[in-house]
N, C-alpha and C positions, 0 to 999 in steps of 0.2 A: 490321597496318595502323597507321602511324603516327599520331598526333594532331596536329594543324596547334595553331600559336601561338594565331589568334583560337580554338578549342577552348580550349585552357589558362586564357586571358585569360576567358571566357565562365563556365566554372566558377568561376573563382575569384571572378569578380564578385556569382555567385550566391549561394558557398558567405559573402560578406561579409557581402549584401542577409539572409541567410536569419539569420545570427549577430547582426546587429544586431535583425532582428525580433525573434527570441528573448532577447535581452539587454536590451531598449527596458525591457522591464514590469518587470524585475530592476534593473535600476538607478533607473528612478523611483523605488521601491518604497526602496529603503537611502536615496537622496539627500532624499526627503519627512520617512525618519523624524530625520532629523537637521534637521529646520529647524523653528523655532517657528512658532507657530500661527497668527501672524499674516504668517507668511512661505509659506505652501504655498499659495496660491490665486497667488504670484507666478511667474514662468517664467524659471526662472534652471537653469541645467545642475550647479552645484553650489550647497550654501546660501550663503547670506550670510553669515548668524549663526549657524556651526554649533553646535547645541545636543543634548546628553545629557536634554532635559526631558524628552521620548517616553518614553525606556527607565526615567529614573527612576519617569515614572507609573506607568508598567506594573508593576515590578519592587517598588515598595512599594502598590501596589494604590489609589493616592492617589484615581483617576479614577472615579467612580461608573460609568463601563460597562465594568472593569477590576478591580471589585471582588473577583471569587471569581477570578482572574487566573489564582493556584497550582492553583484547585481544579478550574479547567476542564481546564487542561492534566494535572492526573493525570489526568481520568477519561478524556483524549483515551490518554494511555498505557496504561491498566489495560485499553482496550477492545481498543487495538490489541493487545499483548502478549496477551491472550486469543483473540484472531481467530486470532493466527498458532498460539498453543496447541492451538486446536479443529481449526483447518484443516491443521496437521500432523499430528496424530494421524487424522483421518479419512481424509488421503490417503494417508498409511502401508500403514493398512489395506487398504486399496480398491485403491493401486493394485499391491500386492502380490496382492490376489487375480486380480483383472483379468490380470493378467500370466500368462506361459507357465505361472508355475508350478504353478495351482492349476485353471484353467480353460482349457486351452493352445486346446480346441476353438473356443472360444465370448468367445475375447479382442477379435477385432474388435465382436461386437456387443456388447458390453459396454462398449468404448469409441464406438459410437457412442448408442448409450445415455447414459451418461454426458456428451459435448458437446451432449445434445438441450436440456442445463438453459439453455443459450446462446440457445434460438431464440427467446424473450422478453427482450424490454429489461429492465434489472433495475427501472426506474422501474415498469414493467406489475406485479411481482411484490410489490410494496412495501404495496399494498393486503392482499392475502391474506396476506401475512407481519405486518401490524400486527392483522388480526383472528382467526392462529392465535398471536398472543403474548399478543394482549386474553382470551383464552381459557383461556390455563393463567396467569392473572395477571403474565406476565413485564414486561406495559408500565414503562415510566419506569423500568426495571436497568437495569444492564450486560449481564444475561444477554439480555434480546430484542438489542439493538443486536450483541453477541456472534457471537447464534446466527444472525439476519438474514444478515450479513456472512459467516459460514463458508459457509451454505448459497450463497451466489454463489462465492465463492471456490476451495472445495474440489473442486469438477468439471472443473475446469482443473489444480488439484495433483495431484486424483488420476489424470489423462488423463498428464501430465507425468511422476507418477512410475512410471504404467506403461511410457513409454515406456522409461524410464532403468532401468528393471530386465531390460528385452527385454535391454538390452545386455549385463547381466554373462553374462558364458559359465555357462549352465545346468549346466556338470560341476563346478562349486564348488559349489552346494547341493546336489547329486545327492553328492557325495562324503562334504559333512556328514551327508547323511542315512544311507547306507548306514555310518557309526559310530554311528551310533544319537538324530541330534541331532534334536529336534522341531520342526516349522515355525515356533515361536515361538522355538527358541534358535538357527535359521540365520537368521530375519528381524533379530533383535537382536543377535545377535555376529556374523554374515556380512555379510548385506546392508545392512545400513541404514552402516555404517563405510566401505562400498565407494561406499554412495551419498550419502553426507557431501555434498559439491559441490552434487548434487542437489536435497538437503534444505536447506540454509542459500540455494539461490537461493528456492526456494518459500517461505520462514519469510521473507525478504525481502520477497517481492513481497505475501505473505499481509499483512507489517506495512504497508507500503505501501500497499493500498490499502483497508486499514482505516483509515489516518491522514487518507487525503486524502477519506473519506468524508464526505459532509452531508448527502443525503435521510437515510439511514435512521435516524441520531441524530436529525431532525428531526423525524421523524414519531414516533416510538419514545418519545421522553425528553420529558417535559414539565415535571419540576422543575427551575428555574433552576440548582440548585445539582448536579445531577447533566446539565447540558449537558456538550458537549463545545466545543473552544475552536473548531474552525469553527462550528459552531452559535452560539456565543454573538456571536461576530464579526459577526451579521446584526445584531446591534443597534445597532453604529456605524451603518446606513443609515434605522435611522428617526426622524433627527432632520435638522431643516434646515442644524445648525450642525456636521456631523459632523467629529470631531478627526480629522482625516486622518493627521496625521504622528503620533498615536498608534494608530491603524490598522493603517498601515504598520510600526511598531514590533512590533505582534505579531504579523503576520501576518511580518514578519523572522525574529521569535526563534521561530516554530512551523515554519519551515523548517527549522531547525538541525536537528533530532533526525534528521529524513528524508534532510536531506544526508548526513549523521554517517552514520548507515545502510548509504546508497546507496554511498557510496567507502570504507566498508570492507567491504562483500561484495561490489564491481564484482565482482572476479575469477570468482567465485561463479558472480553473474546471467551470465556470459558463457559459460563453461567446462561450467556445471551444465545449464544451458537449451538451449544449443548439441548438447551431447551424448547429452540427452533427445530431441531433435526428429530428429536424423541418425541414423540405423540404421548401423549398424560396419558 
């Protein structure tokens, strides 16, 4: 069936309307942090005065709500690089056993077992997860905000990487074993190399949405100097006089890592995720 002109014309008006929605709040966001301070409550589409003031505050910590600047942003790294640590390692596992190999009978209930962790909002969860860390003393670490974060994460990795191990043809571990290789030396020299793609899209999405997290460092972390740099970010809103274009500044430079990120394991998220979800 062909497609008519007004068709062509009609998507592509949408496909403009939908890019500029999405682009509106990205480019405010870059064009604020270059304007002085006394130029961002103005309505101009580029600055006036384009000024580096923003980023110098930031970047020497000049700004009393900017202060721990550097230290916020480690802890936002050290939290997420641990997310993706824990939540690899536990879907490794999990979703290797899950899979044909280990429990071939009993694979679907186990995977839907494991999506059950889905049927609460993770807001609903965040209560009992802050009073089983107040418990084993984990509050205000890294390891609650850590541990919180894998346990949402990891039931979707390990769902994922079950799926993506259904796919390797079962007569490659079957052949390792019958030379005499044990399930830990055909998961770590067989499988896990075959499922590379795989694993670097979930270490992806694992850092991901560990980065872009704020309840659970919220509720989790209460020493200022162990926030994370969205958490601290809440503090430009409680002032009447809020530095907008140094706002914008950081909330600019704390996109960086996540872009950096995202386009160099595109391939990855597309190819890994893709091929986990479609059965050969």
């Amino acid at each position: 069936m062909k497609t008519s002109k007004v068709e062509y014309v009609a998507v592509y008006v949408l496909s403009i309307i939908t890019l500029i929605w999405i682009f509106l709040p990205i480019y405010t966001m870059i064009v604020t942090s270059f304007k002085p301070f006394d130029e961002v409550w103005t309505t101009s589409y580029l600055p006036l005065k384009p000024t580096l003031e923003a980023y110098y505050r930031v970047f020497t910590q000049s700004y009393y709500r900017v202060e721990l600047f550097w230290t916020w942003l480690w802890n936002s790294v050290r939290i997420a690089v641990g997310v993706m640590i824990v939540a690899f390692s536990i879907s490794i596992c999990t979703g290797y056993v899950i899979s044909k190999r280990v429990f071939s009978r009993l694979k679907s209930e186990y995977r839907m077992i494991t999506l059950l962790a889905y049927i609460f909002p993770s807001s609903f969860l965040s209560i009992p997860l802050f009073r089983l860390m107040g418990m084993y003393g984990l509050l205000d670490t890294d390891y609650s905000v850590i541990l919180a974060l894998s346990t949402l994460v990891s039931p979707y990795c390990s769902w994922m990487m079950a799926e993506y191990f259904d796919n390797i043809p079962k007569e490659i571990d079957e052949a390792a074993a019958i030379d005499g290789a044990s399930q830990v030396k055909i998961l770590t020299r067989i499988i896990l190399p075959i499922a590379l793609p795989a694993i670097i899209a979930l270490m992806t999405y694992s850092f991901m949405y560990s980065w872009n997290s704020y309840l659970y460092p919220l509720i989790m972390l209460s020493s200022e100097k162990n926030l994370t740099l969205p958490v601290s970010m809440g503090f430009f809103l409680s002032t009447d006089d809020a530095p907008w274009n140094i706002f914008m500044a950081v909330g600019l430079i704390y996109s960086i890592p996540a872009v950096i990120v995202y386009y160099s394991f595109k391939r990855y998220l597309v190819s890994g995720l893709f091929r986990g979800a479609v059965k050969a």
